[in-house]
C-alpha positions in Angstrom: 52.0 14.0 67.4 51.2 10.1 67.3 48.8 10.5 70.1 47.1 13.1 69.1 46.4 11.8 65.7 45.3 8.2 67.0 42.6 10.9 69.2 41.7 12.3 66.0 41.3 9.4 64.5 38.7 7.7 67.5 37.1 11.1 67.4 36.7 10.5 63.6 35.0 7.2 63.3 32.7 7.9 66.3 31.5 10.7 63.6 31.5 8.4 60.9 29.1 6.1 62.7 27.1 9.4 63.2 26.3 10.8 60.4 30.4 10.3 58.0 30.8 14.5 58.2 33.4 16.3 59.7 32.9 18.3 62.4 34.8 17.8 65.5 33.2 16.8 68.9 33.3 19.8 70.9 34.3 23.5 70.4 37.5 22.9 71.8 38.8 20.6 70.3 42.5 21.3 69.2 43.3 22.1 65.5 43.6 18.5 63.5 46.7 19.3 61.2 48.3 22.4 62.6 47.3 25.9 63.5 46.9 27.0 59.8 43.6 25.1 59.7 41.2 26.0 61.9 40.0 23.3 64.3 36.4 23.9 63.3 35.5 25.3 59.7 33.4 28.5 60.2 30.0 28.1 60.4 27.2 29.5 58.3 23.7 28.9 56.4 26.0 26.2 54.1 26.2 23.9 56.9 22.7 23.0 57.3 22.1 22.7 53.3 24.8 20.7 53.0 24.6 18.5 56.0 20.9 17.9 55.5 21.7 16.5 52.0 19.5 19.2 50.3 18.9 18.6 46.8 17.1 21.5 45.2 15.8 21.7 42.1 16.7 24.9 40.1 15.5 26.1 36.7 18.6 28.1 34.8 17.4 30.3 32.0 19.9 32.2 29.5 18.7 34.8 27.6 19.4 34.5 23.7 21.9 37.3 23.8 24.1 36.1 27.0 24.1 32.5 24.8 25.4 34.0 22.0 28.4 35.1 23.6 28.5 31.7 25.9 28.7 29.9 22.3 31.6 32.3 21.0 34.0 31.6 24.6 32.2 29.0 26.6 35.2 29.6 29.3 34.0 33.1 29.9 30.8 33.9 32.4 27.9 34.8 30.9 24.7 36.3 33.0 21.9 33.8 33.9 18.9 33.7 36.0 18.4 30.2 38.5 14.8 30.0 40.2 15.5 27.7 43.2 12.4 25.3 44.0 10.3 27.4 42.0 10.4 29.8 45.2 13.9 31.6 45.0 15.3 33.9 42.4 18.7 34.4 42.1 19.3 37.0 39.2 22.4 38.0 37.3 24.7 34.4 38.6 27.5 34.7 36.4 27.9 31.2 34.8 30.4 29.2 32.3 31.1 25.7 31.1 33.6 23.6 32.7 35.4 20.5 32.7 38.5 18.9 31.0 38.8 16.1 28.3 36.8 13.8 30.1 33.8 15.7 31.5 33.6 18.4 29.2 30.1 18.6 27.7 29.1 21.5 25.3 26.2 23.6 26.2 23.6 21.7 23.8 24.3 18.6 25.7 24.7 18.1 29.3 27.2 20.5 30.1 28.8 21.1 33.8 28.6 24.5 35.1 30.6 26.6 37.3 28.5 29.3 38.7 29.6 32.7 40.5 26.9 35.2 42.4 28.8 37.9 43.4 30.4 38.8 39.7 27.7 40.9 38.1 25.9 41.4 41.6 25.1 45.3 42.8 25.3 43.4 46.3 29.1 41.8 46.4 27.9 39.9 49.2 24.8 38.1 48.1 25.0 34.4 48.5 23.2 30.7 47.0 23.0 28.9 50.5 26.4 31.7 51.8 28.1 30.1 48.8 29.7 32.5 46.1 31.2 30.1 43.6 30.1 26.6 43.4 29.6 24.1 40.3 27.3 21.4 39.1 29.0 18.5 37.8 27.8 16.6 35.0 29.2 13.4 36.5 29.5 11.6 33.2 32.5 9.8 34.3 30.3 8.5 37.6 27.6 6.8 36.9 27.2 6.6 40.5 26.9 10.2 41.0 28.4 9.4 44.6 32.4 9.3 43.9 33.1 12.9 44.4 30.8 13.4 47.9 32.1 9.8 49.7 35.6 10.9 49.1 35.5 14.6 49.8 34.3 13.1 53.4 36.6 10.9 53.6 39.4 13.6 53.0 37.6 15.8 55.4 37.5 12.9 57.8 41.4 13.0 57.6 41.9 16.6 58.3 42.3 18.0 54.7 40.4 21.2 53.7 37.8 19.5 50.8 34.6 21.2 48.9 31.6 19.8 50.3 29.1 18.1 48.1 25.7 17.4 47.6 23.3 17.1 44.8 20.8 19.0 42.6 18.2 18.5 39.6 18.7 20.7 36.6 17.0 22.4 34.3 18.5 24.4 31.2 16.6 26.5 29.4 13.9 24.4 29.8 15.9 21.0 29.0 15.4 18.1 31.7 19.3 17.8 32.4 18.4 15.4 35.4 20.3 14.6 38.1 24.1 17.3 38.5 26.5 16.7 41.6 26.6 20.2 43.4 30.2 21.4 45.1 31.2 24.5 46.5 34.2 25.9 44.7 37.5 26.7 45.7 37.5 30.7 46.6 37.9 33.1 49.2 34.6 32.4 51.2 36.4 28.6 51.0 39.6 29.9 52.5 38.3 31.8 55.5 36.2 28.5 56.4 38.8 26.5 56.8 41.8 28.5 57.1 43.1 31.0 60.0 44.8 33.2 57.9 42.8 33.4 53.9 44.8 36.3 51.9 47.3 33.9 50.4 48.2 32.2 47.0 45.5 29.6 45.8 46.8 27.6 42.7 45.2 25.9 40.4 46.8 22.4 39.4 45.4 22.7 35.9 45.3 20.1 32.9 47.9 17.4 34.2 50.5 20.1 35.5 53.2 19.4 38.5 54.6 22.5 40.0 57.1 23.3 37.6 54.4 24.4 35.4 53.1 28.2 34.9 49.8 27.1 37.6 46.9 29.4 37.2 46.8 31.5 40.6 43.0 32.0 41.2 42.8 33.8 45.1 46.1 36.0 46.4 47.4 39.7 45.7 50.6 39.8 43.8 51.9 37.6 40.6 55.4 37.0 41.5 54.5 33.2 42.7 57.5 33.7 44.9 55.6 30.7 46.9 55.2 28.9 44.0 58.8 28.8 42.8 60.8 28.6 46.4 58.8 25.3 46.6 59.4 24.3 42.8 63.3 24.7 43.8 63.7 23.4 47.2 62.3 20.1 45.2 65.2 20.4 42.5 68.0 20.9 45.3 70.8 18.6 44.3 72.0 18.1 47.9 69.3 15.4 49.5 70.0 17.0 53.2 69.2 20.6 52.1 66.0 19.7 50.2 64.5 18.0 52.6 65.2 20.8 54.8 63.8 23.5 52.8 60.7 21.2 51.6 59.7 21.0 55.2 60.0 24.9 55.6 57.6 25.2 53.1 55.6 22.5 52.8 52.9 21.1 55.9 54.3 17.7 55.6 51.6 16.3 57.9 49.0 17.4 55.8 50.8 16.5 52.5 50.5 13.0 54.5 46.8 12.7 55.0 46.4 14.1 51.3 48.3 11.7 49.7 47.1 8.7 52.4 43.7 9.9 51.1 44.3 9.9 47.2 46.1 6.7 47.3 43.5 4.9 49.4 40.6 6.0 47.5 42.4 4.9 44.3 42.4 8.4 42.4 44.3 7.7 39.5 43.8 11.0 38.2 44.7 13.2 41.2 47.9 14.6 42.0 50.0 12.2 43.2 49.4 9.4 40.3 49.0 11.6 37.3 50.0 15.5 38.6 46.5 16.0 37.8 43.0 17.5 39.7 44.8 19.4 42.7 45.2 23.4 44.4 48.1 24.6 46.8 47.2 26.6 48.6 50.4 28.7 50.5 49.0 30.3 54.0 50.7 33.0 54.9 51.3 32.8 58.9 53.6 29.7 58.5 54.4 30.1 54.8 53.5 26.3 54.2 52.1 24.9 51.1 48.6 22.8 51.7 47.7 20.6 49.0 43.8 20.0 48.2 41.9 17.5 46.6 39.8 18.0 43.3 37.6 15.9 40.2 37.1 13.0 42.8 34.7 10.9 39.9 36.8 8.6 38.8 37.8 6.8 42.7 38.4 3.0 43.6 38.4 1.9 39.9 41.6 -0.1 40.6 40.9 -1.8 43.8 44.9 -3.0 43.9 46.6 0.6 43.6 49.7 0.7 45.5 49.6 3.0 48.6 53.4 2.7 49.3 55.3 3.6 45.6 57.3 6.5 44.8 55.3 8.3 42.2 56.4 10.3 39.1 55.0 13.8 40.5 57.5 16.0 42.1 56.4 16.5 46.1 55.3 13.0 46.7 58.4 11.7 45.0 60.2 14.2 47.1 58.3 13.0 50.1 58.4 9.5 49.9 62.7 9.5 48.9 63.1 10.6 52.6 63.2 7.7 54.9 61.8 9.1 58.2 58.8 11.0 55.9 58.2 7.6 54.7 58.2 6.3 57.6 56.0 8.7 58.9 53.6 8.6 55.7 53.1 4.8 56.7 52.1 5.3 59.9 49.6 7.7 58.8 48.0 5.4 56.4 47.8 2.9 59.0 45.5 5.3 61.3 43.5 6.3 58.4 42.7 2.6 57.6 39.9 2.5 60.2 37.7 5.3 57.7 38.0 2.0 54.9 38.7 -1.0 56.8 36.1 -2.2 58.3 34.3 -0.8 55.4 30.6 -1.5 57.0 30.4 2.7 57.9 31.1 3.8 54.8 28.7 1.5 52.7 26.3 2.4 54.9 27.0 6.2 54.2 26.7 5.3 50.3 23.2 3.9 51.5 22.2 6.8 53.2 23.2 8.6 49.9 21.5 6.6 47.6 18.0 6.6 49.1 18.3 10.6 49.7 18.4 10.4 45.9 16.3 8.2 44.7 13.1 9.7 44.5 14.4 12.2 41.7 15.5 9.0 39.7 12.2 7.8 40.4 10.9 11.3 39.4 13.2 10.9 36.3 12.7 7.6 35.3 11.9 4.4 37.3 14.2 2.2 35.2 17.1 4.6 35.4 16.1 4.4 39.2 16.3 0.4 38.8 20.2 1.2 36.9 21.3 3.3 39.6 20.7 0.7 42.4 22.7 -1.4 40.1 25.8 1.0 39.8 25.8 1.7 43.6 25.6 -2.2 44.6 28.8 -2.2 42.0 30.4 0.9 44.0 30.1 -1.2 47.0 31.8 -4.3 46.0 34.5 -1.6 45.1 35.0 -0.1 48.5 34.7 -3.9 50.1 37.3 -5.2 48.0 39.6 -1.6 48.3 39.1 -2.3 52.2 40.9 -6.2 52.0 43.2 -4.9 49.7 44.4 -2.3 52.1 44.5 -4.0 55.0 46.9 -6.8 53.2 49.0 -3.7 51.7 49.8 -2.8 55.7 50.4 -6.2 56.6 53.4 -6.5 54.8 56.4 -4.8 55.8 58.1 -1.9 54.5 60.9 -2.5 52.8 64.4 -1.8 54.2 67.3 0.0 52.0 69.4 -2.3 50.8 72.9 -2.5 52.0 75.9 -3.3 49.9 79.3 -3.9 50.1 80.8 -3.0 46.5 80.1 -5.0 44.0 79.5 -8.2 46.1 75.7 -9.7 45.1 72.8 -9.6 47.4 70.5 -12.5 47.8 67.5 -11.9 47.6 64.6 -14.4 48.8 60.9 -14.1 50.0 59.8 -13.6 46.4 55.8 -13.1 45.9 53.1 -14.7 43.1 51.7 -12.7 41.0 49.7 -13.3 37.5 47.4 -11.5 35.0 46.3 -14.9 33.9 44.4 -16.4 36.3 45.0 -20.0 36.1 49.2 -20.1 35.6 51.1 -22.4 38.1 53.4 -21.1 40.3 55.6 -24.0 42.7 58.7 -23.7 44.5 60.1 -27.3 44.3 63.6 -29.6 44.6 65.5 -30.3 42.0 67.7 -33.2 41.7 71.2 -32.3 43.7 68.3 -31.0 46.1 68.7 -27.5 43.7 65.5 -25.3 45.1 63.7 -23.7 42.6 61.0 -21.4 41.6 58.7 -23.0 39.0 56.2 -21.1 36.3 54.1 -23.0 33.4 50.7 -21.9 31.8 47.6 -23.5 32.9 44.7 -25.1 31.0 43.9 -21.4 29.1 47.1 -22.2 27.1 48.0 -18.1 27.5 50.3 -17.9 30.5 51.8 -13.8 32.4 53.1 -14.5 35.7 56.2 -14.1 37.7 58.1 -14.5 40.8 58.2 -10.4 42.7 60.1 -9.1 44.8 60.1 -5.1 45.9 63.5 -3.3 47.3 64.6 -0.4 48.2 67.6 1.1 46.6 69.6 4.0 46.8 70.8 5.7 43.6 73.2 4.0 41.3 72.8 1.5 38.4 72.2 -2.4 39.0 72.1 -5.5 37.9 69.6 -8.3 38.3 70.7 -11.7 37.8 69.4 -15.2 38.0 70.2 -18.9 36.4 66.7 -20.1 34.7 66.2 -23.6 33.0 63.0 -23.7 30.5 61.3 -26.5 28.7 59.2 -25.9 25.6 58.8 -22.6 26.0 56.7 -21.0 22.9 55.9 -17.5 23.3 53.1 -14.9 21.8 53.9 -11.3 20.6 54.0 -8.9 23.6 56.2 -5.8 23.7 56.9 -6.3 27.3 59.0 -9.4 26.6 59.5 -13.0 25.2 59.6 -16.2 27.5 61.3 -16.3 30.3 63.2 -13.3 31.4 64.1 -10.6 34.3 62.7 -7.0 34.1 61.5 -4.5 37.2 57.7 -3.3 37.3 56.6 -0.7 34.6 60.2 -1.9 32.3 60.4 -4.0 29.1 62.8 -6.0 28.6 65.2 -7.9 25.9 66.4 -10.7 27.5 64.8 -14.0 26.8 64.3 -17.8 26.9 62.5 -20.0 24.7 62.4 -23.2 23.6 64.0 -25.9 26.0 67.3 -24.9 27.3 70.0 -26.1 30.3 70.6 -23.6 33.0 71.7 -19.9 31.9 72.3 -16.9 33.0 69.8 -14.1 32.9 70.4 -10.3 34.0 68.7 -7.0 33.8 70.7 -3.5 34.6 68.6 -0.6 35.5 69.4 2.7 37.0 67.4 4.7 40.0 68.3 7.8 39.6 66.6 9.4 42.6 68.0 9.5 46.5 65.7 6.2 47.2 63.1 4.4 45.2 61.0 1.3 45.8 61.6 -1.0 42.8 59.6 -4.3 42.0 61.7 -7.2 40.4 60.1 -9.5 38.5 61.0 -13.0 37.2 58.4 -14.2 34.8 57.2 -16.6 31.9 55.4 -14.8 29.3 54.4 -18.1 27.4 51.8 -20.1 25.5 53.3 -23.6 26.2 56.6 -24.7 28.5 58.2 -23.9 32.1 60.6 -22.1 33.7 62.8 -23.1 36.7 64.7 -20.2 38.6 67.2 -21.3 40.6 66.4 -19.4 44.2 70.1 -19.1 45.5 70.8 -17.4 42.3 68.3 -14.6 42.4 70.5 -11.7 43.4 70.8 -8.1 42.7 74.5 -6.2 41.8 75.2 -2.7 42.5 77.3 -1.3 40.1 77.9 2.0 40.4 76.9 4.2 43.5 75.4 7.0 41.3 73.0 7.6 38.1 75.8 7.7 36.4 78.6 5.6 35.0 
């Protein structure tokens, strides 16, 4: 399996260098994840439209009747006429509004659209470029209007089944809506281009929505979501052996891989993994395994530092990432992926490519908005460069190991990090007198000072304790909910304990509780100060295990 994904992977960047799309070499090429995706999408009239980077111009007229009723259920499709180029007609598309709390426009606005021809056609079958449904995206949360095309590559680039994107100019009833991102939908013409076998369950992952919720099923015969809910309870079995077992009967854990590699690479805070959010399954029914897809890619590399290695809160990657040897495995698969980011020379020069296709409509629109846009995409490129470092240094360090422990004896724990949110606090490890070694915080000249000593570990479940001796001088402190002075916590907790003022050594501890088979958990020692220092005495940093379950 390694092999063959380091070939795909070659095979992959020599394509990036190309032209960044995602067919494979030859026509013989083996199938990329496993036999459930075919090893080349079917072809058709799509390829060329959107490989080519066509961006049409099309003219979308309601009449005053079918408005009416879009105004009373905006969700529900209405009839519309779209003259492509001012050469095309394409009568009775069935269209609606779309979008969730972000991107949801109303219709007097700039609304997005999801468009369907075959609805209200005589001719099931008739086609916009052998598309049936396919949307137009307002892209008001990407002022780039490239987010959702670079990454639907790059996911294609990995192996995962992804819409393909290009762009269009809009018209609405004679409204100058400018410049819409245009993606083919997820349906059954989708399925049977990527898929060998295209009659099964397609799920919609709704309005922040894990599996355990009631998913919208939009492609499949049959409402039972039997898929749905054997996968929903092999993730709930209590016994850790058994669900892992029965989560890889039903779920392509090579693919679930690449999709989360993908997400978590490209930052998408508001995909699936991150916030259970902008996601399909799809359950194919020769090998009965769940495939997760990628959707509402507009809102990628915002945090250029997002972990790629953290258990999450949503329920397969948490799953996923609990057992060891998928972890393991997970890793290694972000590692090949890293050469589609890192160096990240092939895919600014994609954005390029991108940008100048489009820039003669935002000339065509306006030449200062033209002048903005080169702005916003020189931005999106200091993104991606500073995503590719970031990654890079991510996979340089290494993964950490459980943690062994031998009843309630402490573990030392040493190699602790630097971190800060203010940019100009100290951090020192010195001697103290008695040659005491010592890790040292104080603010610098900004007088505001949030930075701490880290330290990530694995654990098992169970409930803890995080000790340490800390010395402070002049510590005065500031309101902040997430603690006063000097303390101990773990990433994402608050704490109570404290140290202000100027104090002699004392004892500081933390309990918290995993309650999962395995977590990754960040420790943090930290000064939270306007004024002062803290000294933590290094051979006293230790962590207790105090019970070998969740519970007392």
């Amino acid at each position: 399996m390694k092999a063959e994904r380091l070939r795909v992977i070659a095979v992959v960047i020599a394509i990036l260098i190309g032209a960044f799309v995602e067919r494979s070499t030859n026509a013989g090429d083996e199938p990329v994840i496993v036999s459930a995706i075919k090893s080349k999408p079917t072809h058709d009239q799509s390829d060329e439209f959107f490989d080519q980077g066509v961006i049409p111009q099309l003219r979308i007229e309601i009449s005053p009747e079918e408005l009416q009723k879009l105004r009373q259920n905006n969700r529900a499709y209405v009839r519309s006429v779209i003259r492509e180029d001012d050469k095309i007609t394409h009568a009775d598309v069935a269209l609606k509004l779309k979008g969730a709390a972000g991107s949801f426009r109303g219709f007097d606005d700039k609304p997005a659209l999801t468009l369907n021809m075959s609805k209200f056609a005589e001719n099931k079958k008739r086609r916009f470029h052998d598309l049936d449904k396919w949307h137009l995206n307002n892209s008001v949360q990407d002022g780039t209007y490239l987010q959702e095309l670079i990454c639907s590559e790059l996911f294609r680039a990995a192996g995962v089944p992804t819409p393909r994107v290009t762009h269009a100019r809009v018209w609405l009833n004679g409204r100058d809506l400018g410049m819409y991102v245009l993606k083919e939908g997820f349906d059954k013409t989708f399925l049977k281009r990527h898929f060998v076998n295209s009659a099964g369950n397609l799920y919609d992952g709704g309005f922040i929505q894990d599996i355990g919720n009631e998913l919208e099923k939009d492609e499949g015969e049959g409402d039972d979501r039997s898929d749905l809910l054997a996968l929903r309870a092999a993730c709930s079995e209590p016994n850790p052996a058994k669900r892992w077992e029965r989560v890889g009967e039903l779920l392509n854990v090579d693919e679930f891989f690449s999709f989360m590699a993908i997400e978590l690479m490209a930052c998408h805070w508001d995909g699936y993994v991150r916030n259970r959010n902008n996601y399909r399954i799809y359950f194919e029914p020769t090998t009965h395994k769940a495939f997760f897809l990628p959707h509402g890619m507009d809102q990628m590399f915002g945090d250029t530092g997002t972990p790629v290695f953290n258990i999450s809160g949503a329920t397969v990657s948490n799953v996923v990432l609990q057992n060891l040897d998928w972890r393991a495995g997970y890793r290694e698969r972000v590692a090949e992926l890293l050469p589609l980011f890192d160096p990240p020379d092939r895919l600014l020069k994609r954005i390029d490519e991108v940008h100048q296709r489009m820039r003669p409509i935002w000339e065509a629109i306006s030449p200062n908005h033209a002048r903005d846009q080169d702005g916003r995409v020189a931005g999106f490129k200091n993104q991606i460069t500073a995503r590719a470092k970031n990654l890079k240094e991510q996979l340089s360090r290494p993964e950490p190991l459980l943690v062994r422990f031998k009843g309630q004896t402490p573990v030392l724990l040493t190699n602790w990090s630097k971190a800060s949110e203010t940019g100009d606090a100290k951090h020192d490890e010195v001697t103290l007198p008695n040659e005491r070694r010592a890790y040292l915080i104080e603010p610098g000249p900004s007088g505001r000072c949030i930075a701490s000593w880290r330290r990530k570990v694995l654990l098992a479940a169970g409930r803890y304790e995080f000790r340490a001796l800390a010395k402070t001088e002049d510590v005065q402190t500031f309101d902040d909910d997430r603690g006063l002075g000097a303390g101990l916590r773990i990433s994402g907790g608050k704490r109570t304990n404290k140290l202000t003022g100027t104090t002699d050594w004392t004892k500081l501890q933390f309990e918290f509780t995993v309650t999962e088979e395995s977590r990754e958990v960040e420790l943090v020692a930290e000064l939270r100060a306007t004024k002062g220092r803290v000294w933590l005495d290094a051979k006293s940093l230790e962590l207790v295990r105090l019970t070998l379950s969740a519970n007392p």
